[in-house]
N, C-alpha and C positions, 0 to 999 in steps of 0.2 A: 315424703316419708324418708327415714333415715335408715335404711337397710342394713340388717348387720351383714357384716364380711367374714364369712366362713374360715377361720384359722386355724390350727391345729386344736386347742384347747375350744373356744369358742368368741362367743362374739368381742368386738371392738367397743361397745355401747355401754362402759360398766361406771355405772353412780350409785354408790354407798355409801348411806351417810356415815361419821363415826358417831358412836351415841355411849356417853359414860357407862361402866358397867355394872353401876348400881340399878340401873333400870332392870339388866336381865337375870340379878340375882340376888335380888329381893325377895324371891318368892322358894325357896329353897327349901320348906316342906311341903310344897304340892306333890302329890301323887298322879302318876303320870295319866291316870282313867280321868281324873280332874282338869291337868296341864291346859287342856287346847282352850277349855271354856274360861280358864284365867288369861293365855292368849288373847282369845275375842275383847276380853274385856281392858288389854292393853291396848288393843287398836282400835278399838272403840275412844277410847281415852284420848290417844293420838290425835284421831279426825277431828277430837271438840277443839285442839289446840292449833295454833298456827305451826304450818311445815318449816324444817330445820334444814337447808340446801346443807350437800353432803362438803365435806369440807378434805380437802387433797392431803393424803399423810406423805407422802411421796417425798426423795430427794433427787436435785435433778438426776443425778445420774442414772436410778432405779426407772425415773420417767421418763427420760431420755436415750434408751438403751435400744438398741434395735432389734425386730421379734425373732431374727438368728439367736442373739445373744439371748432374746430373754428364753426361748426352749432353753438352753445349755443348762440352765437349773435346774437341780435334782433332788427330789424329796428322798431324804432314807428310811427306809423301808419300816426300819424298826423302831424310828418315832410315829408311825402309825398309829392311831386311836383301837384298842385292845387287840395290837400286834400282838401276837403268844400267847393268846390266852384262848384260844379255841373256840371263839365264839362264831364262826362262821360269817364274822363281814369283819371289816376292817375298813377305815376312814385315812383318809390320807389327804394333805393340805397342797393347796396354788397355794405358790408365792405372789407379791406382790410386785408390780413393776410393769412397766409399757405402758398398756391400757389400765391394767387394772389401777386405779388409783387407789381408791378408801379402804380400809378394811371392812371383812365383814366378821362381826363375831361366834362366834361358835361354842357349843356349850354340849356339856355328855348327860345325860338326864337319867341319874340311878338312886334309886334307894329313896325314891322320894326328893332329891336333891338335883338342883344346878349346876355343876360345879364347869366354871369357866378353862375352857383352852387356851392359855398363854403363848403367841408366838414369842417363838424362840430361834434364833438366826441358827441356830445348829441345827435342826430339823432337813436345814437345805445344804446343797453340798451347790457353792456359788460360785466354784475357782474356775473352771469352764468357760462360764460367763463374766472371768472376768473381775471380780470383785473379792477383796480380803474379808471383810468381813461385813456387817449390817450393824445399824442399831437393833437394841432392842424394842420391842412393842410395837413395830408397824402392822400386825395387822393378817392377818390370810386374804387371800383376794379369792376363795372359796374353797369346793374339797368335793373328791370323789369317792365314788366307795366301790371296793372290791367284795367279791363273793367268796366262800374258801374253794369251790370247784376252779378255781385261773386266779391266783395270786399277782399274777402279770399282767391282766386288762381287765380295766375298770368295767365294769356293770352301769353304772350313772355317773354325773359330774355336774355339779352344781357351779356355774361360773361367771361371773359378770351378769347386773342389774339383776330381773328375775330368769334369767334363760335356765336351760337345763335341757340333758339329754343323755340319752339313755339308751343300750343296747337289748337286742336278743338274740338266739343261739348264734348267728353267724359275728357277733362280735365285732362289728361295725359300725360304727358313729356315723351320723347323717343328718338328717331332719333333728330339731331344734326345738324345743317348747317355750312357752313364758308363764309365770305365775299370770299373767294380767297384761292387755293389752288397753293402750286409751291415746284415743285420736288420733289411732293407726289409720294412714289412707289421707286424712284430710288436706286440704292446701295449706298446710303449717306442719311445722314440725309436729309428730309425736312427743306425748309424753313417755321414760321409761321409767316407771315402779320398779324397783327395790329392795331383796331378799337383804335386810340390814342383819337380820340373827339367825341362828340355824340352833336348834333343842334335838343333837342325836342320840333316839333313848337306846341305852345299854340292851343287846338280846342277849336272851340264856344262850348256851351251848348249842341248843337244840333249833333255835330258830331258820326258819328258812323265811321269815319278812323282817323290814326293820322300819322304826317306827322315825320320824323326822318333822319336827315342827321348824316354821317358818316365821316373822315378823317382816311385812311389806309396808313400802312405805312411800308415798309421791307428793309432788305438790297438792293433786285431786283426791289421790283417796289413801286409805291405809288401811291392810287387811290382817287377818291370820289363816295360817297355813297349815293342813295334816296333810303328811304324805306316806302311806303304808304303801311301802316295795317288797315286788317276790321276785328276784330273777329266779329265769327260766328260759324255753327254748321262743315263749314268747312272755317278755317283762310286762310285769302288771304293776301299777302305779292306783292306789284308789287314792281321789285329792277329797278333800273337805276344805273350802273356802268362804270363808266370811270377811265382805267385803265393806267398809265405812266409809260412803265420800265425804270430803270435805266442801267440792262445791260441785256445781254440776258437770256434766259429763256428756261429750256431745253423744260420744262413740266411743262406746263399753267394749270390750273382748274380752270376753270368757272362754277360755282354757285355751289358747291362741298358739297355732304352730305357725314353723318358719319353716321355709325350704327354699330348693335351685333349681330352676329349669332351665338351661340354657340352649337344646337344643335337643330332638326327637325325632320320630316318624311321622309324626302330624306334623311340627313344625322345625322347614328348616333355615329358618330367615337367617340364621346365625349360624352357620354351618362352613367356617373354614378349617377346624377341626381335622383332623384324621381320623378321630374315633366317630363311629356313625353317631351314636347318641351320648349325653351328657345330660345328666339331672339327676337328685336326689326323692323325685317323686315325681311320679307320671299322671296323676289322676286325681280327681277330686271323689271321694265317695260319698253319697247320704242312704239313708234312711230315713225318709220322713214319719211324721208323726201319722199319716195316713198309712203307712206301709211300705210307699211307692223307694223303689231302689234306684237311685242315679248315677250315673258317672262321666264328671265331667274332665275330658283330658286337657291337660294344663299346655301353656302358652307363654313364649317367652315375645311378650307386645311389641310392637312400634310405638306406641303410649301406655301412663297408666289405663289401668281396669280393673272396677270394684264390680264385682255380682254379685245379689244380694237373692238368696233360695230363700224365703219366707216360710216359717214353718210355724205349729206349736208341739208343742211337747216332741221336739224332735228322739226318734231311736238312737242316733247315732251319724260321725260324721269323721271324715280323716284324709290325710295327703297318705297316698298310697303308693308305694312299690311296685307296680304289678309286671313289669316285665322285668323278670329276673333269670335271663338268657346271656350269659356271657358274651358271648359272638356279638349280639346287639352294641354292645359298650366297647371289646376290646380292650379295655382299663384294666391294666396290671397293678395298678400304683394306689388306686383310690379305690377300685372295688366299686362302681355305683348297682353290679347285680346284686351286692348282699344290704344295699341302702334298707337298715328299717321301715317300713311302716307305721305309722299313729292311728291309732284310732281313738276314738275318744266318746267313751259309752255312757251317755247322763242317765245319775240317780236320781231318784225319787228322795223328799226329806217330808216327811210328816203325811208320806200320799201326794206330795203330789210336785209335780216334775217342772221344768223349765219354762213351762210357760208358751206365750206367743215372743216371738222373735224372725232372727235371720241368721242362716249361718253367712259369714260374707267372705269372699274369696277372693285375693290383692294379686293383681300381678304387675308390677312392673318389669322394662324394658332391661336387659342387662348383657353386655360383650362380653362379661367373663363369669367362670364358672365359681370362681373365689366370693361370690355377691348371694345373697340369700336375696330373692326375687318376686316369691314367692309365702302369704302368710292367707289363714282361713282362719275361723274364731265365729264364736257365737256372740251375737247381739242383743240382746234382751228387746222389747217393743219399750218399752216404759223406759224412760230416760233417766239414771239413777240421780238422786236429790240430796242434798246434806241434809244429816240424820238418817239417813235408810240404814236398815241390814239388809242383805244380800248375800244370802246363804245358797252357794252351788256346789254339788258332789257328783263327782264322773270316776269312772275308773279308765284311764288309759293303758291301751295297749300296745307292745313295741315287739316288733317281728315280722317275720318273713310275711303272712299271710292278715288279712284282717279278719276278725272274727266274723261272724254269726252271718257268714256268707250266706246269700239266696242259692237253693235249688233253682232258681231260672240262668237262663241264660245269662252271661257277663259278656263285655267289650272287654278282650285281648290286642289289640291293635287299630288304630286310626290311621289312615293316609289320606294326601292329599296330594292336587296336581292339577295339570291344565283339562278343562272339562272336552267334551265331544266324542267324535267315532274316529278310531283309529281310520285313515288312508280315506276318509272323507274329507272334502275341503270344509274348511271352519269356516261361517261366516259372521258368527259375534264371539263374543269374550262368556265362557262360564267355567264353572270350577266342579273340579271331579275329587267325590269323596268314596274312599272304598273304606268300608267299618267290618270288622270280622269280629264274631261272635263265637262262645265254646263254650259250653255245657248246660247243665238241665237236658231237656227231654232233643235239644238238637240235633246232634250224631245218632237218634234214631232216624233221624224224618231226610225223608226222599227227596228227591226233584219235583215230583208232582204230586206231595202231600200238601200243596197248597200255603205252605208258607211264606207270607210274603213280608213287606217290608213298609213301615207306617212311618211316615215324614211328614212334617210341615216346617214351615217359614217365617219368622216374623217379615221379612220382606222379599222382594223376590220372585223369580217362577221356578218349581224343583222340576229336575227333567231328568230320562234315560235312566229310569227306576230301575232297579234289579235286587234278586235277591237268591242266591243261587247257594249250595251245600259245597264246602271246603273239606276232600277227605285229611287234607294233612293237618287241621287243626281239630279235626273231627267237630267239625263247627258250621256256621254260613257265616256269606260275606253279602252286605247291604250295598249298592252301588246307587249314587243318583250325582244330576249337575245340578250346581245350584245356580241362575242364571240373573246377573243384578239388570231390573229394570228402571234404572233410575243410576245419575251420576252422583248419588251421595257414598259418602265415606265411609258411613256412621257402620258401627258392628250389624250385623243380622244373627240373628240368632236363629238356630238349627235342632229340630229334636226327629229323633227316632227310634222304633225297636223295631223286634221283629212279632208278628203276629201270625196264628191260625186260625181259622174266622173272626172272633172277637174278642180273644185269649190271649193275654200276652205271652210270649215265649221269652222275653228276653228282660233284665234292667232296661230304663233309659238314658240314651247317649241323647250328652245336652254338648252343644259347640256353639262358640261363639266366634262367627267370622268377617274379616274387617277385608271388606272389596279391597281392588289397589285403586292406589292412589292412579285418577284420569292419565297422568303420563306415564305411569307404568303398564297400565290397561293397554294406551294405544303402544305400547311397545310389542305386547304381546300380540296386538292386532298385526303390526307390521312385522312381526319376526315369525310368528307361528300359525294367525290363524289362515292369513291369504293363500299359505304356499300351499300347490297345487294337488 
């Protein structure tokens, strides 16, 4: 897989093709209630015809420039897209250069009309960085938008292939989205699709959403894109996508996040750091289509790892923030306590919803925190086919907290460690997991109300069960060892909640854990468990 790299703007991965701009402004009395359904019916158009590889506007210099140099450029303010005119957002352009190669074009959508964005080398203030002057016509390498409540930090930013991302109230960039993912995970490179044009419609004065069409584009498929944005203290993004392959498709991703985990309280394989934790998301969340609430906390592997949660008509699903305690991070510089949230809430189109699928969860291996490591995305079961449509509507949500949280109890923390009883001698190798739980009817229930603790295995024997009430998290904490009976390598997989007779009290905590490898086993045998 080709992971992006986490940079100031965004990803490294950027291919847009250029495409003449009689294509996007040909149609210059549609009416914007119209706009999207003329969209579909260009990308429709698209998928019947053989794909156009993007083709490099760049000079070396611009492409050659180092990404110190290429920050030092500076968009001014007041070429912004309706800078002074009160409308409550304002659009502001990436230059071109480094990674970004092609241009993408962009278009203001008013009055019934197209009317095209001309880059224009005055727009950037490039002395900084170095350079006298530009040609004209290369191109924007994409554009972010401001809100009128903080004229100083962007709300979104659309930048390279289809990525995007987007803040809320704490005004932090972190996690990562994509229009489309395909043949993410497989033993071959990914493909990356293509935001080639952006349609930003003109808002009244009064507006607090703004409307943004999209034209995507790959070897495999070619879609269209609505994006209605409402910053807020948590940003809401509703997408409308309609998707045309051109040929098949092993492995689809619909509405596909990217994130960093490179080291935690579950996991610290990678932990030469000074700061205790480092990651852009801690958790995996769902809601299945049965109801059932899960969370799985994320893992920076010794290999890749795809899981695949099988669902239909899933609620809901997202890379979560949830420990948002300063002290944990100690990050002055990067802020990973105020990191957003995603969540990602599928609509219904015509009655009826998603369908049978999988949400799938990627994690590769990574040393540093600069590497996005991390991507989840829905799968569809049916394998898309040239000629389909493929019509999916979600509303994503970006902020501190994820929505439509359960009343039951949640997982606040995971640890791990070497299993047994303190100041007994150890006489095999197992693993101690302590899981803390906080809210729902919890912090009322006693020591001897009977709550306890429901584990199982897919391999293994679970041992030194517990389950006991935490005043300072006004919570409980789950305890058990997981003991491998057998010299295989392979992951095991780990679920559990908490229960009162046959009632859940809690989501469930799903963990996937990968024994050591035989000669790190008998290390721990000869270093930890004989001694007296």
């Amino acid at each position: 897989m080709h992971r992006r790299t986490v940079l100031k703007y965004a990803s490294l991965f950027f291919f847009s093709p250029f495409l003449p701009p009689k294509l996007f402004a040909a149609e210059n009395s549609v009416e914007p209630a119209e706009f999207f359904a003329s969209l579909k019916g260009k990308a429709r158009a698209r998928a019947a015809a053989a794909y156009r590889p993007p083709r490099n506007m760049l000079t070396p210099p611009l492409a050659e420039m180092s990404w110190d140099r290429f920050q030092k450029i500076r968009f001014r303010p007041e070429r912004a897209l309706w800078a002074d005119e009160g409308r409550g957002f304002q659009a502001r352009y990436f230059p071109p250069g480094r990674g970004y190669k092609e241009p993408v074009e962009i278009y203001e959508l008013a009055d019934g009309k197209a009317r095209r964005v001309d880059f224009d080398p005055a727009m950037f203030d490039f002395r900084a960085a170095g350079f006298d002057a530009l040609p004209k016509g290369l191109g924007f390498a994409g554009f972010r938008i401001f809100f009128h409540t903080d004229w100083q930090r962007d709300v979104v930013a659309f930048l390279g292939a289809s990525y995007f991302r987007a803040v809320g109230g704490e005004k932090q960039y972190g996690i990562s989205a994509r229009g489309l993912a395909v043949d993410t995970g497989l033993q071959r490179p990914e493909e990356f699709p293509v935001f080639e044009a952006f349609w930003l419609t003109r808002p009244v004065k009064s507006a607090q959403r703004l409307t943004a069409y999209a034209l995507l584009d790959s070897p495999s498929v070619a879609g269209a894109y609505r994006f209605e944005i409402a910053p807020g203290a948590t940003l809401t993004m509703d997408v409308d996508a309609a998707l045309y392959p051109r040929k098949p498709i092993e492995r689809l991703g619909v509405a596909p996040l990217s994130s960093m985990f490179l080291s935690g309280e579950n996991d610290r394989r990678v932990a030469d750091d000074w700061r205790p934790e480092i990651h852009d998301s801690d958790g995996l969340a769902l809601w299945t289509g049965r109801g059932e609430r899960i969370w799985r906390p994320l893992l920076n592997p010794r290999g890749a790892r795809v899981n695949s949660f099988f669902d239909d008509n899933p609620r809901g699903f997202g890379l979560i923030q949830r420990d948002r305690d300063f002290d944990h991070y100690q990050d002055d510089g990067a802020y990973y306590d105020r990191r957003p949230s995603v969540w990602i809430e599928p609509k219904t189109i015509g009655g009826r919803g998603w369908g049978k699928g999988a949400v799938l969860l990627l994690e590769f291996p990574t040393a540093d925190e600069t590497t996005d490591n991390i991507a989840a995305f829905w799968n569809p079961a049916a394998p898309p086919q040239p000629g389909d449509e493929m019509l999916f509507s979600y509303r994503m949500h970006w902020g501190a907290r994820a929505p439509f949280e359960s009343d039951a109890g949640r997982v606040v923390a995971t640890r791990d460690g070497i299993g047994g009883v303190v100041g007994r001698r150890r006489e095999y190798f197992s693993w101690r997991f302590a899981v803390d739980f906080s809210g729902g009817e919890l912090a009322g229930l006693g020591a001897k109300s009977g709550v306890a603790a429901a584990i199982s295995a897919s391999r293994g024997a679970v041992e030194i069960v517990s389950a006991q009430p935490q005043e300072e998290i006004k919570g409980w904490r789950a305890k058990f060892d997981i003991r491998p009976t057998d010299e295989s390598a392979e992951p095991i997989d780990l679920r559990l909640y908490l229960r009162l007779g046959s009632r859940a009290l809690t989501e469930t905590w799903l963990y996937q854990w990968t024994p050591p490898p035989p000669e790190e086993k008998r290390r721990w045998i000869a270093e930890k468990i004989h001694l007296p």
